[in-house]
PDB file of N, CA, C and O in Angstrom:
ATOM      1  N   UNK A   1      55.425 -39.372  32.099  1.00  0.00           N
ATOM      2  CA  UNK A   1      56.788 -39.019  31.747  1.00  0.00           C
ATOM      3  C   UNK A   1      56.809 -38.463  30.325  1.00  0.00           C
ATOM      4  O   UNK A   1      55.962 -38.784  29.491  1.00  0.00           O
ATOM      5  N   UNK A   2      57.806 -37.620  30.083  1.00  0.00           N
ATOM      6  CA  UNK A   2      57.578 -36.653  28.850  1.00  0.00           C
ATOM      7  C   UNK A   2      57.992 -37.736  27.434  1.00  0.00           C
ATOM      8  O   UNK A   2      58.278 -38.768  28.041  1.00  0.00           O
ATOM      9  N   UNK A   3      58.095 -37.918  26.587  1.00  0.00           N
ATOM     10  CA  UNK A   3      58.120 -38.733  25.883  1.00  0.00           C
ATOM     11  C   UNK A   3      59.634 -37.838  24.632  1.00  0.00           C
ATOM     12  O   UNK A   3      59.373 -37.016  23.753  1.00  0.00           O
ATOM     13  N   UNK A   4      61.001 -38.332  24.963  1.00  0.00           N
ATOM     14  CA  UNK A   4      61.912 -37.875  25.185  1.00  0.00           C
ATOM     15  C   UNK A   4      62.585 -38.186  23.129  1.00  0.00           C
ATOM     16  O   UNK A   4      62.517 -39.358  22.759  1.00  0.00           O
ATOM     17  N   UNK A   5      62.989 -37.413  22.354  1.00  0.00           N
ATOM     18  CA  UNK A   5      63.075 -37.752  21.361  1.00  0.00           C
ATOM     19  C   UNK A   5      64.951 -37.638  21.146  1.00  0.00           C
ATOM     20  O   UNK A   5      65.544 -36.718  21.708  1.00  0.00           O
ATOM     21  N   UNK A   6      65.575 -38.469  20.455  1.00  0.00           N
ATOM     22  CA  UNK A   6      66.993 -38.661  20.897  1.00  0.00           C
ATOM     23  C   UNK A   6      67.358 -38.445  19.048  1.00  0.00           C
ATOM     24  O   UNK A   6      66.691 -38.903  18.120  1.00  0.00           O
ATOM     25  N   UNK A   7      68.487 -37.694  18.975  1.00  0.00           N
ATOM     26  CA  UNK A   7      68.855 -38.065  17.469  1.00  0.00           C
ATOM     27  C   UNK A   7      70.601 -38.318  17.687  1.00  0.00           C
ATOM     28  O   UNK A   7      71.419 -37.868  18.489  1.00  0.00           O
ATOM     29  N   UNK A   8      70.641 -38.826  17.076  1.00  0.00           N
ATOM     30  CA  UNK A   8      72.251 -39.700  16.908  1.00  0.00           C
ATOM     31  C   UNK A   8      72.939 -39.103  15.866  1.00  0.00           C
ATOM     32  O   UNK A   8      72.315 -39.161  14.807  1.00  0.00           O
ATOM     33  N   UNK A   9      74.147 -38.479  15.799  1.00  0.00           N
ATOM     34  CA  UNK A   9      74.714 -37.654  14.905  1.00  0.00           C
ATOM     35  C   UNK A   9      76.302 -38.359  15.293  1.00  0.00           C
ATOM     36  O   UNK A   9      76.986 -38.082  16.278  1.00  0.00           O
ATOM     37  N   UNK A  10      76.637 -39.363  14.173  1.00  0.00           N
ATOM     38  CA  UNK A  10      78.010 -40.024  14.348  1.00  0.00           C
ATOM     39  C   UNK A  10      78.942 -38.816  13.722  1.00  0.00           C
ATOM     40  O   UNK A  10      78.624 -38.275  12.663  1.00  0.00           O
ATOM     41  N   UNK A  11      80.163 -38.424  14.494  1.00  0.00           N
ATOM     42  CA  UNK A  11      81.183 -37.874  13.978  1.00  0.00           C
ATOM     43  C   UNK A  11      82.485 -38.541  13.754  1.00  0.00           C
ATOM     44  O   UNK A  11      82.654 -39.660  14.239  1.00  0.00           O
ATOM     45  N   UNK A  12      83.398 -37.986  13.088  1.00  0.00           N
ATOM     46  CA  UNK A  12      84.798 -38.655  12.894  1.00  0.00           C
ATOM     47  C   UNK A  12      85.651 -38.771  14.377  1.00  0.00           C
ATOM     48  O   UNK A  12      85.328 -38.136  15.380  1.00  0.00           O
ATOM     49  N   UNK A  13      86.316 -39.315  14.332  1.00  0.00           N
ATOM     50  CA  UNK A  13      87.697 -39.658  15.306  1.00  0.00           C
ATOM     51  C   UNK A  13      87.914 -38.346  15.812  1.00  0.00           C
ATOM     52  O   UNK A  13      87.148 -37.982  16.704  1.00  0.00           O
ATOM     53  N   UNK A  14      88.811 -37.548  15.422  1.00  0.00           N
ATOM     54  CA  UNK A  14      89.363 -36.559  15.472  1.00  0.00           C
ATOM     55  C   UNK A  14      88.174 -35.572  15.881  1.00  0.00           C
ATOM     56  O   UNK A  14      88.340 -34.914  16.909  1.00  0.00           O
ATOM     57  N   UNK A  15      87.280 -35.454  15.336  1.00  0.00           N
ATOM     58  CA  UNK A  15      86.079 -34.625  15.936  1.00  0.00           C
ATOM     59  C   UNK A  15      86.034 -35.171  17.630  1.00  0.00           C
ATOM     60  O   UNK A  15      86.262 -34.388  18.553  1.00  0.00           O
ATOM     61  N   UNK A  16      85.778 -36.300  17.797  1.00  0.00           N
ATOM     62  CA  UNK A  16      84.956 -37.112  18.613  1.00  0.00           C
ATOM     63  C   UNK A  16      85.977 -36.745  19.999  1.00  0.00           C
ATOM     64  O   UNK A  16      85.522 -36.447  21.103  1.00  0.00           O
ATOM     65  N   UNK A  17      87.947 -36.875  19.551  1.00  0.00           N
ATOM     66  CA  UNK A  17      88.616 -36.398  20.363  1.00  0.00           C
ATOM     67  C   UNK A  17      88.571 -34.797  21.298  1.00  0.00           C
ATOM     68  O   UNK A  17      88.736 -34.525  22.487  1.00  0.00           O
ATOM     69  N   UNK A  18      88.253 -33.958  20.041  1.00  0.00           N
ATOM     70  CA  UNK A  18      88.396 -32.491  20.507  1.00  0.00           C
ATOM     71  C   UNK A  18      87.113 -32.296  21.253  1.00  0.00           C
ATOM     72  O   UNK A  18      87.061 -31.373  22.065  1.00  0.00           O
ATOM     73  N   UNK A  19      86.045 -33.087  21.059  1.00  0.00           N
ATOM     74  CA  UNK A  19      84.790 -32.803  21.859  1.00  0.00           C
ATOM     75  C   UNK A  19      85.326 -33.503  23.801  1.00  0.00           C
ATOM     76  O   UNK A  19      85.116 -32.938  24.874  1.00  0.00           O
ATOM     77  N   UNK A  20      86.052 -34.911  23.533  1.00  0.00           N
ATOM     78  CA  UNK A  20      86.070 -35.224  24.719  1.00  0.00           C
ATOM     79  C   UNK A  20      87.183 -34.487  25.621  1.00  0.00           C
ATOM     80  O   UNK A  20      87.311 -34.609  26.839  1.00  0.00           O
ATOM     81  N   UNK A  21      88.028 -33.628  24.678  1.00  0.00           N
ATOM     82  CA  UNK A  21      88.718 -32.805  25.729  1.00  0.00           C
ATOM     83  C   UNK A  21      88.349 -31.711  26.019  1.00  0.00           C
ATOM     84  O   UNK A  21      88.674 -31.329  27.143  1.00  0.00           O
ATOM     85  N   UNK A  22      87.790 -31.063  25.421  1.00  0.00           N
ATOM     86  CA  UNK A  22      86.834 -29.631  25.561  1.00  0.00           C
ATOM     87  C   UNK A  22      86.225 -29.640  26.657  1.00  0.00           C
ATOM     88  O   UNK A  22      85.565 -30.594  27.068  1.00  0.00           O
ATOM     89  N   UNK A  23      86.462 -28.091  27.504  1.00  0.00           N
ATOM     90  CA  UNK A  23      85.415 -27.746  28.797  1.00  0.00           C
ATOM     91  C   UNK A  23      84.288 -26.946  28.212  1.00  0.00           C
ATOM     92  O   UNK A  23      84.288 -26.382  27.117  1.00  0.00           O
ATOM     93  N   UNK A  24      83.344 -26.980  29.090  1.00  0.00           N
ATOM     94  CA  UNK A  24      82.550 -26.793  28.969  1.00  0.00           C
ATOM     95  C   UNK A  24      82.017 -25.560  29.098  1.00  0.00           C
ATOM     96  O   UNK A  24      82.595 -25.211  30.128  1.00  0.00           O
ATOM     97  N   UNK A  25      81.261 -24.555  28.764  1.00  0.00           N
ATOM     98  CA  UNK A  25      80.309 -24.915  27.182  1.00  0.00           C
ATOM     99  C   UNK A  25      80.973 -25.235  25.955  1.00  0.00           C
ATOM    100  O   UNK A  25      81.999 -24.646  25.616  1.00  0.00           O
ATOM    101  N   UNK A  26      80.590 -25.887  25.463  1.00  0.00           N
ATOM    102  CA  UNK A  26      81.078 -26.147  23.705  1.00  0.00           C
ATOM    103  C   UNK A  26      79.653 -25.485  22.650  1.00  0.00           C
ATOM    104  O   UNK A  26      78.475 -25.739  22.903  1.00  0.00           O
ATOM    105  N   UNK A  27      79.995 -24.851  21.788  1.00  0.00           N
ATOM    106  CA  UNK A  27      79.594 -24.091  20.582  1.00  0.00           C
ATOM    107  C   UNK A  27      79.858 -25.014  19.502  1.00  0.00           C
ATOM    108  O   UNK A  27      80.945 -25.321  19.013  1.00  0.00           O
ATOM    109  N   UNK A  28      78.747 -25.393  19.219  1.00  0.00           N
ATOM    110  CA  UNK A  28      78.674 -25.897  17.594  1.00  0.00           C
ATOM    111  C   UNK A  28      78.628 -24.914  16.512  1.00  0.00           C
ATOM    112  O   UNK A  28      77.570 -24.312  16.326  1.00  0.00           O
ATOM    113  N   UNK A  29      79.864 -24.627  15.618  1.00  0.00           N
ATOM    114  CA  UNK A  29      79.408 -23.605  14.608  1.00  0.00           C
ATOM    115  C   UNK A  29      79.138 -24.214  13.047  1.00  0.00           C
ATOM    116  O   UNK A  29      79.554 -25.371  13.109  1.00  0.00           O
ATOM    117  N   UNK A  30      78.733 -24.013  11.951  1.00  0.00           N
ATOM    118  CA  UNK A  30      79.198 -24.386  10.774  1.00  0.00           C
ATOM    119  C   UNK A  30      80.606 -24.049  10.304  1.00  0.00           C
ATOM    120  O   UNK A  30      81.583 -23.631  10.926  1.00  0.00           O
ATOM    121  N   UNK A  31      80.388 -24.407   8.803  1.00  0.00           N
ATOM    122  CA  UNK A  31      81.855 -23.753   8.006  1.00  0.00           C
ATOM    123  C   UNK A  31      81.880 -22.326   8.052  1.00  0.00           C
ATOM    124  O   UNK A  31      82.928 -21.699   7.902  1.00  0.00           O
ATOM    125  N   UNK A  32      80.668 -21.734   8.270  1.00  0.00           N
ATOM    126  CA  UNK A  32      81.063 -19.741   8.021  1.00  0.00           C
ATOM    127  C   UNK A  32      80.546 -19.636   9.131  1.00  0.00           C
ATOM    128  O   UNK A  32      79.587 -18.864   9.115  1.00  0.00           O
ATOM    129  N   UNK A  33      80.813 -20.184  10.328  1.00  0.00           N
ATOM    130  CA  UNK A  33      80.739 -19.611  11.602  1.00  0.00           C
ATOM    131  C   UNK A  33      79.121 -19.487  12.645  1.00  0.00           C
ATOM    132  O   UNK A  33      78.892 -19.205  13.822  1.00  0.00           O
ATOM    133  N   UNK A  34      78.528 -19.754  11.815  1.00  0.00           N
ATOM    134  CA  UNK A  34      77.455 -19.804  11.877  1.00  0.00           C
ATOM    135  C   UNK A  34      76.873 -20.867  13.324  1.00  0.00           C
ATOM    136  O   UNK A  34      77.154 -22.065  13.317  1.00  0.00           O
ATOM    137  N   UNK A  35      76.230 -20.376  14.248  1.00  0.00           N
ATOM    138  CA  UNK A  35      76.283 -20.930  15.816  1.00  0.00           C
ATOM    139  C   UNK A  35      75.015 -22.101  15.485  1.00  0.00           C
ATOM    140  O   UNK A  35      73.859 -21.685  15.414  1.00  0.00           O
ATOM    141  N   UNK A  36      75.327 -23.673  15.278  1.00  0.00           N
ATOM    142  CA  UNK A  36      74.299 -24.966  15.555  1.00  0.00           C
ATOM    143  C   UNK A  36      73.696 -25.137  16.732  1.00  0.00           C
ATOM    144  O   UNK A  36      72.552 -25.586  16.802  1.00  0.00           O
ATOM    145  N   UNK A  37      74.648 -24.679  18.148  1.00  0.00           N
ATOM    146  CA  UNK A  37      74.280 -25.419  19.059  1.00  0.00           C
ATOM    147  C   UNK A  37      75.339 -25.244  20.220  1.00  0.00           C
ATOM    148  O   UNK A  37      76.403 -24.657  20.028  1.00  0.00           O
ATOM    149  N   UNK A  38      74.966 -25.813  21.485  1.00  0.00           N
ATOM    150  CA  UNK A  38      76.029 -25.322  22.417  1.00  0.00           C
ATOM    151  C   UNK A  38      75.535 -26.924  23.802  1.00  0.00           C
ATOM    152  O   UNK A  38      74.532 -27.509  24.211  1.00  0.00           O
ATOM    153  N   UNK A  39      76.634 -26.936  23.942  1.00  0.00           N
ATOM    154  CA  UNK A  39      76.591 -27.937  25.403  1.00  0.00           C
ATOM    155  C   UNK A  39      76.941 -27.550  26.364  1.00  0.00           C
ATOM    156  O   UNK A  39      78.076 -27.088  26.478  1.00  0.00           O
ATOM    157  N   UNK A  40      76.107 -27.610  27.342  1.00  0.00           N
ATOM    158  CA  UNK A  40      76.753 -26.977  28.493  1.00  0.00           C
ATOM    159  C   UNK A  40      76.265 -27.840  29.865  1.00  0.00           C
ATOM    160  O   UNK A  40      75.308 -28.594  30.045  1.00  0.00           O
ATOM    161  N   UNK A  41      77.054 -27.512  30.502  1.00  0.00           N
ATOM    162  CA  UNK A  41      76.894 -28.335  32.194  1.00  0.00           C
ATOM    163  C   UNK A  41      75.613 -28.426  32.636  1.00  0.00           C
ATOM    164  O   UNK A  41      75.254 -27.309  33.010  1.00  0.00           O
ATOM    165  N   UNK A  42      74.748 -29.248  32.767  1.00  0.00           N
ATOM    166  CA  UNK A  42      73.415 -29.162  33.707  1.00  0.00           C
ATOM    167  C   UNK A  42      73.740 -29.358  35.078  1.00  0.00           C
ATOM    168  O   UNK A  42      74.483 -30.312  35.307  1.00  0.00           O
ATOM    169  N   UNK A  43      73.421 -28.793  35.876  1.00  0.00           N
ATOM    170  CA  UNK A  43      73.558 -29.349  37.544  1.00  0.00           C
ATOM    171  C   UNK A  43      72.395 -29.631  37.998  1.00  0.00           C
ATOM    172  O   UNK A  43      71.479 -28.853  38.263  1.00  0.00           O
ATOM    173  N   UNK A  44      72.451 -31.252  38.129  1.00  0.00           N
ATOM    174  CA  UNK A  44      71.438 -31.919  38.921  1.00  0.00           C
ATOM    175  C   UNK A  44      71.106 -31.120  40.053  1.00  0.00           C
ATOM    176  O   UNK A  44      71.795 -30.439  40.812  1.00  0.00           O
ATOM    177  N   UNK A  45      69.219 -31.500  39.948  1.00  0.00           N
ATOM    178  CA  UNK A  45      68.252 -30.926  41.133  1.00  0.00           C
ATOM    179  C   UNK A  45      68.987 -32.040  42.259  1.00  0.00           C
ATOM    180  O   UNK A  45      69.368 -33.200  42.101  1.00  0.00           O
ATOM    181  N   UNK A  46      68.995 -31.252  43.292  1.00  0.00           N
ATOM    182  CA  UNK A  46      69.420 -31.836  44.570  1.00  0.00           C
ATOM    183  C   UNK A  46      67.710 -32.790  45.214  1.00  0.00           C
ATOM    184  O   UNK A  46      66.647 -32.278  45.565  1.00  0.00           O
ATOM    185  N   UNK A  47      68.190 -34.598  45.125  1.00  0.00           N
ATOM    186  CA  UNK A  47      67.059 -35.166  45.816  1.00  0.00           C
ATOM    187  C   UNK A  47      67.061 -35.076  47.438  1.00  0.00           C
ATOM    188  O   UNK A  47      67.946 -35.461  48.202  1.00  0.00           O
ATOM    189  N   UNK A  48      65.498 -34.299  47.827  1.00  0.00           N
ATOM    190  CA  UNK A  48      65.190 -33.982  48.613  1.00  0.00           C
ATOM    191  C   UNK A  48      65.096 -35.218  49.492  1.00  0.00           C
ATOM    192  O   UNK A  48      64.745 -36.277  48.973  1.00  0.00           O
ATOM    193  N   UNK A  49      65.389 -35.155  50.799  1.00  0.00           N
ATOM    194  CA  UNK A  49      64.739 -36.065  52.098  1.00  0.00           C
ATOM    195  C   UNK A  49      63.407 -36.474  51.875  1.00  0.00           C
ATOM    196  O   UNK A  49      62.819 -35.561  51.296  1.00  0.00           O
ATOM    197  N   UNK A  50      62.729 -37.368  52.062  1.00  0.00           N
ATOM    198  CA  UNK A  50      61.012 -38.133  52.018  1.00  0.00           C
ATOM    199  C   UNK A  50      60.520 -36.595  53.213  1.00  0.00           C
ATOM    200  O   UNK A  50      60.962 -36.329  54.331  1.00  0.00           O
ATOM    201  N   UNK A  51      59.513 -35.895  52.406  1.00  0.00           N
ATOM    202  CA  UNK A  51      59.223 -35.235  53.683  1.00  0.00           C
ATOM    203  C   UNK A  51      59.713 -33.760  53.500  1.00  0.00           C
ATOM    204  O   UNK A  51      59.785 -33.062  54.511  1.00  0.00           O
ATOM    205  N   UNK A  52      59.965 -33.375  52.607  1.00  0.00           N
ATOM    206  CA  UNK A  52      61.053 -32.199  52.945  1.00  0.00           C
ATOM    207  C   UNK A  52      60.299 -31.224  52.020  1.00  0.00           C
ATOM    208  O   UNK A  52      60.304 -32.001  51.065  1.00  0.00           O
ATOM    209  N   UNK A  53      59.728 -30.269  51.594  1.00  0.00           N
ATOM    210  CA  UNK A  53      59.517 -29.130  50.703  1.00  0.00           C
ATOM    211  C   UNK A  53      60.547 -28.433  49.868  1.00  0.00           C
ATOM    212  O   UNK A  53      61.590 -28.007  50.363  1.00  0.00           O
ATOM    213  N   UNK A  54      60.208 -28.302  48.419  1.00  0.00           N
ATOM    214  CA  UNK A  54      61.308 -27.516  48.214  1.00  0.00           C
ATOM    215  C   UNK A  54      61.419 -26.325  48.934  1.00  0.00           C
ATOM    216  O   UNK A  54      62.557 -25.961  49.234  1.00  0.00           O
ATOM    217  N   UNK A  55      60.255 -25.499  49.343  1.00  0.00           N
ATOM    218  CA  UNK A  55      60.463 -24.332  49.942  1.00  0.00           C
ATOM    219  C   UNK A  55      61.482 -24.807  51.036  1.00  0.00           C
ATOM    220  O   UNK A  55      62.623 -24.436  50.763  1.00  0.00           O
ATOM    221  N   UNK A  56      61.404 -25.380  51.960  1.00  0.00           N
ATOM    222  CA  UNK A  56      61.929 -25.629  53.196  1.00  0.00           C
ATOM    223  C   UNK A  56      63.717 -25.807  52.918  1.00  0.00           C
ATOM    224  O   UNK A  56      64.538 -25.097  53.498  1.00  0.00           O
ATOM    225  N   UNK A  57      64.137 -27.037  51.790  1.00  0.00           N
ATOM    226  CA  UNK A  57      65.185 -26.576  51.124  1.00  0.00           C
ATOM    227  C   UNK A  57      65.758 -25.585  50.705  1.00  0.00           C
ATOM    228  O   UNK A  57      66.942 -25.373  50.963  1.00  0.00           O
ATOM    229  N   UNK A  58      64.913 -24.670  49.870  1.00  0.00           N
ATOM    230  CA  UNK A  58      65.516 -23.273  49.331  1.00  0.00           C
ATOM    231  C   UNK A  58      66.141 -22.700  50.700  1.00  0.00           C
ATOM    232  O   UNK A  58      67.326 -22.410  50.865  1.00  0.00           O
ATOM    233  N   UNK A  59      64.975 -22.580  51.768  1.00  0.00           N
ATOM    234  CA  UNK A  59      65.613 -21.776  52.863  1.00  0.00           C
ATOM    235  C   UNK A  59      66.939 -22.373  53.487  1.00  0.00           C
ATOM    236  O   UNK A  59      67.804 -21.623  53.939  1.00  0.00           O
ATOM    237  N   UNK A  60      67.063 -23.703  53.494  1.00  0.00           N
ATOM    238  CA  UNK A  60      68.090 -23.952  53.767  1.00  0.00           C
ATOM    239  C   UNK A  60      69.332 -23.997  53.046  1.00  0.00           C
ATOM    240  O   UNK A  60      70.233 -24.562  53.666  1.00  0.00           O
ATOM    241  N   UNK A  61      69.667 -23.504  51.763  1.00  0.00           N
ATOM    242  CA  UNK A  61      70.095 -23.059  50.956  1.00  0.00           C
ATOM    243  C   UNK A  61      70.560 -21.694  51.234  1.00  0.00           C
ATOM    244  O   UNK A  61      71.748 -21.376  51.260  1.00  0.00           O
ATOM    245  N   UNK A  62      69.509 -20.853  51.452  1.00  0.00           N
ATOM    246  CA  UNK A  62      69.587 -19.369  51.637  1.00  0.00           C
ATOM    247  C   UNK A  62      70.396 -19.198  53.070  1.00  0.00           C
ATOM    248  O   UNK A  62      71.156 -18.239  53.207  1.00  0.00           O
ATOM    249  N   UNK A  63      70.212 -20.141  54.113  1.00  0.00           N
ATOM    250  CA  UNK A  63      70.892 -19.942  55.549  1.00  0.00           C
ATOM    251  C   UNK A  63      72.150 -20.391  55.230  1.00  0.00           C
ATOM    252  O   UNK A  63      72.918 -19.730  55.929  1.00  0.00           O
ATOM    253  N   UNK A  64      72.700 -21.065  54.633  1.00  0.00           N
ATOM    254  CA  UNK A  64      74.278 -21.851  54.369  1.00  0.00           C
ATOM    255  C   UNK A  64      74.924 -20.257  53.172  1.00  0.00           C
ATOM    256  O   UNK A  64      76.029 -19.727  53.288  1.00  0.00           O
ATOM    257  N   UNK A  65      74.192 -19.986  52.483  1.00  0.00           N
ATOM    258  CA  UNK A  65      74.749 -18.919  51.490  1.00  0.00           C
ATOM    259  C   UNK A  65      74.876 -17.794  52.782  1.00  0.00           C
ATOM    260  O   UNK A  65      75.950 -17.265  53.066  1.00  0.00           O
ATOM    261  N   UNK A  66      74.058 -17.618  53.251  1.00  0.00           N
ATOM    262  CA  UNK A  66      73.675 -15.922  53.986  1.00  0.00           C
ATOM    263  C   UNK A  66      73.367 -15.926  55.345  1.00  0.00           C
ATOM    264  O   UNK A  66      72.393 -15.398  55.882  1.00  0.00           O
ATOM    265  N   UNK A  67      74.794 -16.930  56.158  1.00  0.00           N
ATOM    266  CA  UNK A  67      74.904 -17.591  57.669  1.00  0.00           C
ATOM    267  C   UNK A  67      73.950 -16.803  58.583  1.00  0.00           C
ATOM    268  O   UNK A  67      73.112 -17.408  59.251  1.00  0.00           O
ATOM    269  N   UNK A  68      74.077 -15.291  58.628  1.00  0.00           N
ATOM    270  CA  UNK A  68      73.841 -14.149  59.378  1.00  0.00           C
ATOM    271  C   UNK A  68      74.476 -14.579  60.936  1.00  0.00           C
ATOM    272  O   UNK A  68      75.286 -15.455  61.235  1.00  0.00           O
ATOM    273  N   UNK A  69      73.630 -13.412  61.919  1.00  0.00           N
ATOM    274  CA  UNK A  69      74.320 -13.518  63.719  1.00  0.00           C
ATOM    275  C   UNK A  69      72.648 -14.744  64.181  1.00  0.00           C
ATOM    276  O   UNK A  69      71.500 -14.411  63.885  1.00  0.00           O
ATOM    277  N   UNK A  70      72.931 -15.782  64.752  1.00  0.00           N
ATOM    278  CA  UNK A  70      71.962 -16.242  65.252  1.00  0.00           C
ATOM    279  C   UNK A  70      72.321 -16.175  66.500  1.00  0.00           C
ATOM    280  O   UNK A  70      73.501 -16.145  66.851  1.00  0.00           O
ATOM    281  N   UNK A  71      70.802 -16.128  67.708  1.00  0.00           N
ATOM    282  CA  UNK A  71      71.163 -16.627  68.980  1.00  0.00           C
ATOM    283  C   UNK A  71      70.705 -17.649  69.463  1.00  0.00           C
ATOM    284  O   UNK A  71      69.813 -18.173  68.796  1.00  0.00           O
ATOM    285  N   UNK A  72      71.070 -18.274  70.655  1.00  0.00           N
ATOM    286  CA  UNK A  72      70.364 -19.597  71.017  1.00  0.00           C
ATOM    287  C   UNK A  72      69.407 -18.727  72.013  1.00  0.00           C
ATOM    288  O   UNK A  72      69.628 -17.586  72.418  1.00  0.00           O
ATOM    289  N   UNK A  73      68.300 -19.549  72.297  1.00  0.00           N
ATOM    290  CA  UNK A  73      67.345 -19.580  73.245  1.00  0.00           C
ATOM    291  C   UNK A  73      67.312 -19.255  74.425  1.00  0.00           C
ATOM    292  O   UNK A  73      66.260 -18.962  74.993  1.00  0.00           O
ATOM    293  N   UNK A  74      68.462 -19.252  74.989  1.00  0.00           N
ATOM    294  CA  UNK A  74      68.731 -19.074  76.345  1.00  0.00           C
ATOM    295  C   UNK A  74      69.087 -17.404  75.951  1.00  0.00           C
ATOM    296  O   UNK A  74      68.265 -16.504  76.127  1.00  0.00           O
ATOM    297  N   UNK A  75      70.253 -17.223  75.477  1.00  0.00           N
ATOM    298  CA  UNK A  75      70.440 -15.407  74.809  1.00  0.00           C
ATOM    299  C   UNK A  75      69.362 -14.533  74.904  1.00  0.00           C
ATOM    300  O   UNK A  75      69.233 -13.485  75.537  1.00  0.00           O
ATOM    301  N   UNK A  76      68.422 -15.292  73.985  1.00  0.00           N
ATOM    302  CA  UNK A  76      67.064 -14.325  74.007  1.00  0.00           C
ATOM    303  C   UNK A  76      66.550 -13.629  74.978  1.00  0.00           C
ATOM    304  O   UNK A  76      66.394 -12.440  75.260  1.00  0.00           O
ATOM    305  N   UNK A  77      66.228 -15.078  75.608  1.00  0.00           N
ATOM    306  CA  UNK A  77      65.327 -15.024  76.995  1.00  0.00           C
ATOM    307  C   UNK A  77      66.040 -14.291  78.032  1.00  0.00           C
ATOM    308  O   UNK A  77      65.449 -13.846  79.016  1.00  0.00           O
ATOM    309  N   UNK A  78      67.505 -14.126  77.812  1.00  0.00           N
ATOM    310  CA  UNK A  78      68.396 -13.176  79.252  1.00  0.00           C
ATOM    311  C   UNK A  78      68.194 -11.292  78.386  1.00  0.00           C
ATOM    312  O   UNK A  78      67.858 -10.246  78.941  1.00  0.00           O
ATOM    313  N   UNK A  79      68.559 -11.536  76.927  1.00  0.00           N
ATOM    314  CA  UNK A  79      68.265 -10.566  76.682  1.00  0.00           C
ATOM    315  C   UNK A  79      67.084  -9.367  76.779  1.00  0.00           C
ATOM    316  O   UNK A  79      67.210  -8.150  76.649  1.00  0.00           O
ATOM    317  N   UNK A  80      65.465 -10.469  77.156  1.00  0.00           N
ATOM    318  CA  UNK A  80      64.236 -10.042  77.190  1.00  0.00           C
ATOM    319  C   UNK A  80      63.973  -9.731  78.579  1.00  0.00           C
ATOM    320  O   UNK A  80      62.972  -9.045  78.784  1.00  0.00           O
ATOM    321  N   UNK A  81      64.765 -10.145  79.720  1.00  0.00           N
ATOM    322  CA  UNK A  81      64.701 -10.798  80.924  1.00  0.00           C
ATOM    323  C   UNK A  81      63.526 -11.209  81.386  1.00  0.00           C
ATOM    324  O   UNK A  81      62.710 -10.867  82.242  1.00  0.00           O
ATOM    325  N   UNK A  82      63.691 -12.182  80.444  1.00  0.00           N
ATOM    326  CA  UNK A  82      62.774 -13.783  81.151  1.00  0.00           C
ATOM    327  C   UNK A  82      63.513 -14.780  81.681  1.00  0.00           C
ATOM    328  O   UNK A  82      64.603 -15.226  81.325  1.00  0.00           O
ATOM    329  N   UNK A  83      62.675 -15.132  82.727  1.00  0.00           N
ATOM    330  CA  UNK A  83      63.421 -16.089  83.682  1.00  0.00           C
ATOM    331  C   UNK A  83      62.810 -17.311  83.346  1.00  0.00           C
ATOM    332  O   UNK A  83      61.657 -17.379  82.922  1.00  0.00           O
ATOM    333  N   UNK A  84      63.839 -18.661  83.591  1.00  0.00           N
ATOM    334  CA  UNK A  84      63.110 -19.891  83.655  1.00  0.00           C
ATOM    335  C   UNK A  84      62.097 -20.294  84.278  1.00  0.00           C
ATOM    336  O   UNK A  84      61.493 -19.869  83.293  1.00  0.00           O
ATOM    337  N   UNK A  85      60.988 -20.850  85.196  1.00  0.00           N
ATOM    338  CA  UNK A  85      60.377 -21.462  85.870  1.00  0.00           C
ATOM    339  C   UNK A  85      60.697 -22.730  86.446  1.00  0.00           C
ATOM    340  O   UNK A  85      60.877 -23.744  85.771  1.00  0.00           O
ATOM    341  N   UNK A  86      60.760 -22.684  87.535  1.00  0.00           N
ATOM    342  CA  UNK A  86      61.491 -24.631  88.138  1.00  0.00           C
ATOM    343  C   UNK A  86      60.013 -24.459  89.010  1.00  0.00           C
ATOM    344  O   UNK A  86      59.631 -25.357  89.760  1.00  0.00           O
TER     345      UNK A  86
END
C-alpha cells in the first residue's frame, strides 16, 4: 500500500463555512489571485463482482452507454434459415 502523506491546514470559521457550502470544484487562490489548489469530485472505481475483468466491465459499460439493435437467437437462425433439429 502506497504510504499516504496527510497535512492538516486549520482554517477560521467563516472560511471553514464558505468551503462547506461551495460546489464543486473549489479553487484555492492567494491574496493576488494567484491559483494554490483546487478540489474537485473523485468518482469512486466501481467494485467489481469476485470474478469479473475490468475489460469485461468496460464492455458492459460500453453496451448500457451504446444499447445498439440486438437479436435473439432464434432471429438469427430464421434469418440464416437454419432450422432446429428434434
Amino acid at each position: 500500500m502506497e504510504n499516504l502523506r496527510m497535512t492538516l491546514i486549520t482554517v477560521n470559521d467563516d472560511l471553514a463555512r464558505q468551503i462547506a457550502g461551495a460546489s464543486l470544484p473549489i479553487v484555492f487562490v492567494d491574496e493576488n489571485g494567484h491559483r494554490l489548489g483546487q478540489i474537485t469530485q473523485v468518482d469512486p472505481e466501481p467494485v467489481l463482482p469476485p470474478g469479473m475483468s475490468p475489460e469485461y466491465w468496460a464492455e458492459i459499460e460500453h453496451r448500457m452507454e451504446n444499447p445498439g439493435t440486438y437479436s435473439t437467437l432464434h432471429e438469427i437462425k430464421e434469418r440464416l434459415g437454419w432450422q432446429d433439429q428434434q
